[in-house]
Backbone as JSON Lines, residues from 0, in Angstrom:
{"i":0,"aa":"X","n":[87.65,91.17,136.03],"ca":[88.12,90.39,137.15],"c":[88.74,89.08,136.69]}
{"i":1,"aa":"X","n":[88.49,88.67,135.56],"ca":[88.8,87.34,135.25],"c":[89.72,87.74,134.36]}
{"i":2,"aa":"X","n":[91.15,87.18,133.96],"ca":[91.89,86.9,133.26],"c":[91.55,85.58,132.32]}
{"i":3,"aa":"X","n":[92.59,85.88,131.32],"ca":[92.39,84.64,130.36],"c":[92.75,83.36,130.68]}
{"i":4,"aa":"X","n":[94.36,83.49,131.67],"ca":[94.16,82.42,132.3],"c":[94.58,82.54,133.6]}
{"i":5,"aa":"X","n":[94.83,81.25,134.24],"ca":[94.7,81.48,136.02],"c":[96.14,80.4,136.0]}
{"i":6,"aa":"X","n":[97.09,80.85,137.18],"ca":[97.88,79.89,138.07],"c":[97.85,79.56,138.98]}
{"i":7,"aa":"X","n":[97.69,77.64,139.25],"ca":[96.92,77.47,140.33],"c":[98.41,76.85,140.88]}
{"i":8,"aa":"X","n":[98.31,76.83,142.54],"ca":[99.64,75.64,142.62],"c":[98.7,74.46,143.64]}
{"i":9,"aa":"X","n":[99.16,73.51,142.98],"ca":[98.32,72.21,143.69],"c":[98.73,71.85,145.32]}
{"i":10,"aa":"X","n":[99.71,72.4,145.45],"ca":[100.29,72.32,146.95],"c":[100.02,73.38,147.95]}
{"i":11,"aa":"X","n":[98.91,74.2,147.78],"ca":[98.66,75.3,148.59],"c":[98.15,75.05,149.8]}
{"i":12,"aa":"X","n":[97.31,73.78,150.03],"ca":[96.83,73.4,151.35],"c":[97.87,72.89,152.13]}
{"i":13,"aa":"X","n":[99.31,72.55,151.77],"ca":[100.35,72.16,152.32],"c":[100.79,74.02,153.38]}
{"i":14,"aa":"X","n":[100.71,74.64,152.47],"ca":[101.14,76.04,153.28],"c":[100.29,76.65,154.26]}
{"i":15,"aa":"X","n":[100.0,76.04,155.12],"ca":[98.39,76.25,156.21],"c":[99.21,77.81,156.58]}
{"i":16,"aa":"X","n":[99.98,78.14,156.95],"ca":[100.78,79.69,157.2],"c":[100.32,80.96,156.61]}
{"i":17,"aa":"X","n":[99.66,80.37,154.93],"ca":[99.62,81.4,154.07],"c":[97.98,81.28,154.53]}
{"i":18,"aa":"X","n":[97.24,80.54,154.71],"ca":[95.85,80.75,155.12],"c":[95.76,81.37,156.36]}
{"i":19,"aa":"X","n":[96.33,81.4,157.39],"ca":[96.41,82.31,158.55],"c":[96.88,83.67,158.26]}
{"i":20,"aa":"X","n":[97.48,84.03,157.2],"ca":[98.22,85.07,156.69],"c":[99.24,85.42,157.52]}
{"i":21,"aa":"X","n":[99.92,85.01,158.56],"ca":[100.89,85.01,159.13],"c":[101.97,84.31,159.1]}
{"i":22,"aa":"X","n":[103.05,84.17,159.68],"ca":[104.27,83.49,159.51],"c":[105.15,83.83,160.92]}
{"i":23,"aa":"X","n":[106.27,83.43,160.88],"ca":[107.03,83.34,161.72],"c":[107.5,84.59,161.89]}
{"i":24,"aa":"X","n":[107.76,85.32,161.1],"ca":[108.33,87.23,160.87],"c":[107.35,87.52,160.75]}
{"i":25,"aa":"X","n":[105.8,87.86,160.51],"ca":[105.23,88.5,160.63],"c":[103.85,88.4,159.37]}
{"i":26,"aa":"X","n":[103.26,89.34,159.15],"ca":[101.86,89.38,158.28],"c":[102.45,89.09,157.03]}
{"i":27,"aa":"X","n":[101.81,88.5,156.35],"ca":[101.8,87.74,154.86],"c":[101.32,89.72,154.42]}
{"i":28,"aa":"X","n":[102.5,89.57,153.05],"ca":[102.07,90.89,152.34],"c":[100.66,90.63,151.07]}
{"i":29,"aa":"X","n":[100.16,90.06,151.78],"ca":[98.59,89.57,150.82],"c":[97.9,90.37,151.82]}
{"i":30,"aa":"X","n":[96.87,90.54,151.26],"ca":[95.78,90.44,152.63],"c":[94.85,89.49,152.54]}
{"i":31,"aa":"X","n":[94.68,89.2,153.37],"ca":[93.26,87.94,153.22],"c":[92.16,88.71,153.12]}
{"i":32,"aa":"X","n":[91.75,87.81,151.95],"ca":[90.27,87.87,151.45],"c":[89.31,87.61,151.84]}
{"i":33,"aa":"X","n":[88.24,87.5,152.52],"ca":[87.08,86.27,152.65],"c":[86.4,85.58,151.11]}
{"i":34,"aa":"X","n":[86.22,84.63,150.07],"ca":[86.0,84.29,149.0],"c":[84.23,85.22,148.49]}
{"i":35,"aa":"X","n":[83.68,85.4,149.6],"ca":[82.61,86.18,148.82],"c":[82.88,87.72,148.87]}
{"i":36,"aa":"X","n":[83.69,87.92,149.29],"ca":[84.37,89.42,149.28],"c":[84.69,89.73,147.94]}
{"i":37,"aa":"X","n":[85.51,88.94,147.28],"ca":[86.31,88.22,146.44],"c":[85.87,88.41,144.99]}
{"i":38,"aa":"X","n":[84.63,87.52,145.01],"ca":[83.64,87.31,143.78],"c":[82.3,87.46,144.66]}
{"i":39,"aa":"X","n":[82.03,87.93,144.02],"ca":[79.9,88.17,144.5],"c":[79.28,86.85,144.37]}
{"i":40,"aa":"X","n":[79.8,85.85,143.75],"ca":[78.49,84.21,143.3],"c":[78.84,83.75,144.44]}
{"i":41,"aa":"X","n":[79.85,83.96,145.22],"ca":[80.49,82.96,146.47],"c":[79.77,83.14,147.98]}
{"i":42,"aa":"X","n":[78.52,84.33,147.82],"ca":[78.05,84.74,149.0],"c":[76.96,83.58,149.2]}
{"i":43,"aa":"X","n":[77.13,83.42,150.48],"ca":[76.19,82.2,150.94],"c":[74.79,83.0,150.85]}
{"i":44,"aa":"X","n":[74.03,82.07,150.07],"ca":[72.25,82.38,150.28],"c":[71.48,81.95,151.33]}
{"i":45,"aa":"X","n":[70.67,82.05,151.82],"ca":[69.73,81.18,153.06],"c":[69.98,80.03,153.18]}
{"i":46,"aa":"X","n":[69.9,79.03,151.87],"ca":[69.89,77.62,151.33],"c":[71.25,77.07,151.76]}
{"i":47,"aa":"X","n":[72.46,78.16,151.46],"ca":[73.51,77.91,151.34],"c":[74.01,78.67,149.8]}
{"i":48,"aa":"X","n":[75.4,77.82,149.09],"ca":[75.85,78.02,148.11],"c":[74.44,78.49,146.91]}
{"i":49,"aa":"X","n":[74.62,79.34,146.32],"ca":[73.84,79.85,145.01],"c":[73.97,78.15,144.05]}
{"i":50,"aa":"X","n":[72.71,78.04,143.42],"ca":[72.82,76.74,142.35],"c":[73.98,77.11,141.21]}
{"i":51,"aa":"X","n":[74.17,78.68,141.26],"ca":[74.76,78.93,139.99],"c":[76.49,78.34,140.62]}
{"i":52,"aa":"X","n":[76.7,78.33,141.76],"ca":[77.97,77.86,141.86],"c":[78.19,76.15,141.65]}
{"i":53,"aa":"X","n":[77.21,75.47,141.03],"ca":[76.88,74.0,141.23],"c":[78.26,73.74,140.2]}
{"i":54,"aa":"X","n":[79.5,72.42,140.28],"ca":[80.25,71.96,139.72],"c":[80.12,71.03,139.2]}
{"i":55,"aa":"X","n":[81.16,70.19,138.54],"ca":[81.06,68.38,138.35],"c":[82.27,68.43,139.36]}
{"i":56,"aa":"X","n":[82.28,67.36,140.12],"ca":[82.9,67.03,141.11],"c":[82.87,65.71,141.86]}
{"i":57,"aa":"X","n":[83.86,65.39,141.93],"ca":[84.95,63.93,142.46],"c":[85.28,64.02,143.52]}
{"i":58,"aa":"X","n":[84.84,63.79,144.9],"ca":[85.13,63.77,146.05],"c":[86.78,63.5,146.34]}
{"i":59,"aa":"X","n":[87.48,63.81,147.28],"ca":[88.77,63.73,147.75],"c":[88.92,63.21,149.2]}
{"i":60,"aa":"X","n":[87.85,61.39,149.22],"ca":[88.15,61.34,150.58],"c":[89.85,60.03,150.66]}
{"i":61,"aa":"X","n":[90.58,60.64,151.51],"ca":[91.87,60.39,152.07],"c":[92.24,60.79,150.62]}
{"i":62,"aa":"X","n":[92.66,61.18,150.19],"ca":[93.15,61.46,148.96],"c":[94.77,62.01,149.24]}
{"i":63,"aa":"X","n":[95.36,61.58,149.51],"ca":[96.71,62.36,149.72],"c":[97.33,63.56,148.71]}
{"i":64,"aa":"X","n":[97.56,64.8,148.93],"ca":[98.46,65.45,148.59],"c":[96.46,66.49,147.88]}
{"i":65,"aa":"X","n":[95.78,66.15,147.56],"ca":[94.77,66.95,147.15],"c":[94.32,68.34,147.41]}
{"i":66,"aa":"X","n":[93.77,68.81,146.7],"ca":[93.02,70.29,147.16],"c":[91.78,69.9,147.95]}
{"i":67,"aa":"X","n":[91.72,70.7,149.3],"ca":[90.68,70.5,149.56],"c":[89.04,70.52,148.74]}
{"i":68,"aa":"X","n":[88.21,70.27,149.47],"ca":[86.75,70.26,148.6],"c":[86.28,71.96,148.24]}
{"i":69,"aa":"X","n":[86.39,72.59,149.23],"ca":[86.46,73.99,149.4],"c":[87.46,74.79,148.1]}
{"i":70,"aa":"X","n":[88.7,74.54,148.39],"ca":[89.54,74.6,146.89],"c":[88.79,74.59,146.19]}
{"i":71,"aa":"X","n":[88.63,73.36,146.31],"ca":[87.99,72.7,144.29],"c":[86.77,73.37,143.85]}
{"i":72,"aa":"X","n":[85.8,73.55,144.8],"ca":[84.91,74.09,144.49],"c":[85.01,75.85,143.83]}
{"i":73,"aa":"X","n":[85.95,76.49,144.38],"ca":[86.4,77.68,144.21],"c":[87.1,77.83,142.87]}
{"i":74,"aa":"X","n":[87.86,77.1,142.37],"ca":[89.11,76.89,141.77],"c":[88.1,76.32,140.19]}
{"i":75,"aa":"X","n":[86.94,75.42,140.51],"ca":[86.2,74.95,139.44],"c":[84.81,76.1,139.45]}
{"i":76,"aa":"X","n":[84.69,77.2,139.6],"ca":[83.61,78.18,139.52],"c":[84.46,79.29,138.77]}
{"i":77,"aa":"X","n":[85.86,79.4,139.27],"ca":[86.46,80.73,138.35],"c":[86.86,80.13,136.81]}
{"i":78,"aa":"X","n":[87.1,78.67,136.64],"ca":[87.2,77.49,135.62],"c":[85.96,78.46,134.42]}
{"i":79,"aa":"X","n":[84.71,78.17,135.25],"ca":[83.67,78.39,134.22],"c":[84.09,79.23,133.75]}
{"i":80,"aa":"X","n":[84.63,80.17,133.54],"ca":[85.14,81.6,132.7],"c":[86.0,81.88,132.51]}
{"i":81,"aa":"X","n":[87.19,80.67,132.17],"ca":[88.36,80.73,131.99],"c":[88.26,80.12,130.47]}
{"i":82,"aa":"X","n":[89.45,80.44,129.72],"ca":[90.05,80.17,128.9],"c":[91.55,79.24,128.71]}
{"i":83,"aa":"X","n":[92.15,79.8,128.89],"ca":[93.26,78.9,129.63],"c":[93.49,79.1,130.99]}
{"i":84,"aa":"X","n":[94.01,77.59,130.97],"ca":[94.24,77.58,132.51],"c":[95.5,76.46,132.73]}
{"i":85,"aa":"X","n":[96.2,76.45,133.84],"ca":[97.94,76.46,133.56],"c":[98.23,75.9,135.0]}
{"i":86,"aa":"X","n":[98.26,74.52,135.23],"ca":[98.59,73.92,136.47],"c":[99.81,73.36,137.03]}
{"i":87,"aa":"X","n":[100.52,73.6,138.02],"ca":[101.89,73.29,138.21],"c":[101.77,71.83,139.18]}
{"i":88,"aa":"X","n":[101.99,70.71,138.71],"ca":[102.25,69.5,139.49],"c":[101.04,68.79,139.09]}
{"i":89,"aa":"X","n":[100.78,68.22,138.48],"ca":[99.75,67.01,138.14],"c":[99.22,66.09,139.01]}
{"i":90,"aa":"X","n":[100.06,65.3,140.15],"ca":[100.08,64.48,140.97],"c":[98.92,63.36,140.72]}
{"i":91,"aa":"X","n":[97.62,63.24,140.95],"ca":[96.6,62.25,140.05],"c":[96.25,62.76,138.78]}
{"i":92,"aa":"X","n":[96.32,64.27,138.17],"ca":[95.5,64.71,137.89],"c":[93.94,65.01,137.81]}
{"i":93,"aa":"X","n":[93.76,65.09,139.58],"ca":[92.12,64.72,139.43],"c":[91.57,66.46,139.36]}
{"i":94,"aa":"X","n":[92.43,67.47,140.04],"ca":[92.24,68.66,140.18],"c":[92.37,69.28,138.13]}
{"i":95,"aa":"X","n":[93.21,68.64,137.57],"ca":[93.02,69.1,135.9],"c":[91.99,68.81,135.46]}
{"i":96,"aa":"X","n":[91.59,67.45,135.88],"ca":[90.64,66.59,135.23],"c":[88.85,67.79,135.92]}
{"i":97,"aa":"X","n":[89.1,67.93,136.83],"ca":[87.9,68.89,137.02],"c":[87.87,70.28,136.61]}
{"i":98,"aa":"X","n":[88.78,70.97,136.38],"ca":[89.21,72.25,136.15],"c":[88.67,72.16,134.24]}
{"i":99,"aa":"X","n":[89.31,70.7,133.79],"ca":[88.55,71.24,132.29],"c":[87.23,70.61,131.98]}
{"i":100,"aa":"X","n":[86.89,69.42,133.25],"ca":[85.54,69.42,132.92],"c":[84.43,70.34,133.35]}
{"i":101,"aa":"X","n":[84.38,71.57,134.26],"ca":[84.06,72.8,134.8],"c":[84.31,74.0,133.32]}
{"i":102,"aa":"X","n":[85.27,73.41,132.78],"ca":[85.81,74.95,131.99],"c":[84.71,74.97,130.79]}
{"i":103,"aa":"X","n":[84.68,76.0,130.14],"ca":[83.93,75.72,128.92],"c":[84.52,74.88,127.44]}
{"i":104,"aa":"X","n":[83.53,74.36,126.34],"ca":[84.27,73.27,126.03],"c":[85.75,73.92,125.03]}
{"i":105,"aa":"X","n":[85.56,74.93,124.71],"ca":[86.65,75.61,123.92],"c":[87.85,76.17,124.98]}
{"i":106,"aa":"X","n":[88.13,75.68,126.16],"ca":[89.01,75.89,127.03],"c":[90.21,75.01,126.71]}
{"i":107,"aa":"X","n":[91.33,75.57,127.03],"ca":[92.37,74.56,126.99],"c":[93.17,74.63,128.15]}
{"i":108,"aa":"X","n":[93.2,73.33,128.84],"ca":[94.3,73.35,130.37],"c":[95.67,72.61,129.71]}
{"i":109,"aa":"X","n":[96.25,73.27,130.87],"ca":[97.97,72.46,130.03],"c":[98.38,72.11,132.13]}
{"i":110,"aa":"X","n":[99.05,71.25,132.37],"ca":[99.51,70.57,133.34],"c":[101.13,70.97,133.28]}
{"i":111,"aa":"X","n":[101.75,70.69,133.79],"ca":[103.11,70.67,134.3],"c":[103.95,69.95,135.48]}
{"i":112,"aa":"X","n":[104.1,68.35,135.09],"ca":[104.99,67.75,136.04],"c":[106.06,67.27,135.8]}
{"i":113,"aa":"X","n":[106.57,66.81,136.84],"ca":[108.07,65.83,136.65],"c":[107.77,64.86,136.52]}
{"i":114,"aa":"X","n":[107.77,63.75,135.52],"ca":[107.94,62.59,135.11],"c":[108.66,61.69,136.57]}
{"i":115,"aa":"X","n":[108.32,60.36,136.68],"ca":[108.93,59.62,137.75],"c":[110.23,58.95,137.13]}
{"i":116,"aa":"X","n":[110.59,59.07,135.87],"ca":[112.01,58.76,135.07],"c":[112.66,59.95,135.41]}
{"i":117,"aa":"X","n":[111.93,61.27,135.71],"ca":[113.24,62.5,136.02],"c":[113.37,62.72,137.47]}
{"i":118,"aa":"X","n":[113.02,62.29,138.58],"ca":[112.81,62.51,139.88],"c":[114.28,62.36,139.94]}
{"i":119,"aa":"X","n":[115.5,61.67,139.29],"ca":[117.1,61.45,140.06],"c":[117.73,62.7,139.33]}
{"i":120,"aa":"X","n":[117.1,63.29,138.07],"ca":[117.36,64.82,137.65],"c":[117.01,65.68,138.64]}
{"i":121,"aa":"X","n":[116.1,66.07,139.25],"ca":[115.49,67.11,140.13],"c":[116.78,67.53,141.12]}
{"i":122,"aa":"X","n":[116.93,69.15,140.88],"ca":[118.08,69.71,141.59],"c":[117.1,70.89,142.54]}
{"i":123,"aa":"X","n":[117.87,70.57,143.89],"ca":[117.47,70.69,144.89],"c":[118.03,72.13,145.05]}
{"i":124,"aa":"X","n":[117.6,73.43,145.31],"ca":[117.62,74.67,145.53],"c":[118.14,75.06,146.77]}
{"i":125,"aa":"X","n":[118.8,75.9,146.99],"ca":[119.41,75.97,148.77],"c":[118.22,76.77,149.06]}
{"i":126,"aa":"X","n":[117.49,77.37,148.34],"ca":[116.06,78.22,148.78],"c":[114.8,77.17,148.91]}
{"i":127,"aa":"X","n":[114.94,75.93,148.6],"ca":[114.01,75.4,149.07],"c":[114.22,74.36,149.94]}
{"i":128,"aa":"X","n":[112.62,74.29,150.24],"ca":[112.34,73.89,151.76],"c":[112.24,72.38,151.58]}
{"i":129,"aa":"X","n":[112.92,71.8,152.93],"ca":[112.81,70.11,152.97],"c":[111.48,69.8,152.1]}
{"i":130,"aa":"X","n":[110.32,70.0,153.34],"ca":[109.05,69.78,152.68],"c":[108.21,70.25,151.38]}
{"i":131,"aa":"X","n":[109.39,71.06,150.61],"ca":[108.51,72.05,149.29],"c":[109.44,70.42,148.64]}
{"i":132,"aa":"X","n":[110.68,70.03,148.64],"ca":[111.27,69.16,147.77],"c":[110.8,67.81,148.08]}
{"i":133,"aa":"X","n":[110.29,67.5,149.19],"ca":[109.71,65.8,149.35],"c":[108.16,66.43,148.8]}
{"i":134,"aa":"X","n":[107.68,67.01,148.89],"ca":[106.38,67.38,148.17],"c":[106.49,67.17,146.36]}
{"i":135,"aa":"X","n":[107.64,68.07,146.04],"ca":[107.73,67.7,144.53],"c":[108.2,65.87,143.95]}
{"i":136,"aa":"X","n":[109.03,65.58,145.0],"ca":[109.02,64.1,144.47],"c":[107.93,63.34,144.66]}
{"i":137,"aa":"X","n":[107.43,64.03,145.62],"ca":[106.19,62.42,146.01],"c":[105.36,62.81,145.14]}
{"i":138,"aa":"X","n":[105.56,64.02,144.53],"ca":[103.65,64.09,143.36],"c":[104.3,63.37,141.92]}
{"i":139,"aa":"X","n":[105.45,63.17,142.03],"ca":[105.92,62.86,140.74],"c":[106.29,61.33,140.41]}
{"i":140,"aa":"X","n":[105.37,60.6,141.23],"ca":[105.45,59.15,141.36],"c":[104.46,58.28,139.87]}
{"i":141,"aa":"X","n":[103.49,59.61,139.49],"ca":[102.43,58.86,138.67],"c":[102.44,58.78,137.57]}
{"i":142,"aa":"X","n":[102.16,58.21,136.37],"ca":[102.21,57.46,136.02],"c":[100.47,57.45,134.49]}
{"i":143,"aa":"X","n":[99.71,57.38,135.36],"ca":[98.21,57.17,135.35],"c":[97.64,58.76,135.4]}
{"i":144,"aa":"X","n":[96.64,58.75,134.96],"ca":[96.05,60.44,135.29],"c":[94.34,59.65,135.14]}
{"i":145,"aa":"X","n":[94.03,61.05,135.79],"ca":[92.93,60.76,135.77],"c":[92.15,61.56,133.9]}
């Protein structure tokens, strides 16, 4: 079930469409999952969450542009058994920064952003969407990582 490594995109809570699995034409060709369907550790116990799903984790309150807590929590449990792992858009890097402190220590994450010196390079696609291109500039403001 686990691959060696995983592609995550940091802008997925922006696509609320793809979590309904619907769209404007019709059913998303995914099917939705429920997450303990998914993986077996994700089934809620009496208590709640299993201890074995326990993370290190950095809260995301107002956090703009972030994965939800839910994300993270998901996203840093498949971490534990990853090897590489391969992130598109950096934006704080707080979602890398948990992904390799979750991973094991012989893991290697690699990031992928636009620099805020290349944001007047960035060529705009007739396939993409207003909000997919003000999304890529505004994550590409930083600077700092976590």
């Amino acid at each position: 079930m686990y691959c060696d490594g995983f592609f995550l995109l940091k802008s997925v809570n922006r696509y609320q469409e793809s979590f309904r699995q619907t769209s404007l034409f019709g059913d998303w060709p995914i099917q939705k999952v429920e997450v303990d369907q998914f993986d077996a550790r994700f089934q809620i116990e009496r208590q709640g969450p299993s201890k074995d799903t326990e993370i290190t984790f950095i809260g995301s309150h107002g956090t703009q542009g972030s994965i939800s807590d839910f994300e993270t929590w998901i996203l840093c449990n498949i971490a534990k058994n990853t090897k590489n792992i391969f992130e598109f858009g950096t934006f704080t890097g707080k979602t890398t920064y948990l992904l390799a402190k979750n991973a094991p220590a012989d893991a290697k994450v690699f990031t992928l952003t636009l620099s805020p010196n290349d944001i007047s390079a960035y060529k705009v696609s007739d396939k993409d969407s207003k909000a997919d291109t003000k999304a890529a500039i505004g994550e590409s403001i930083f600077n700092d990582f976590y």
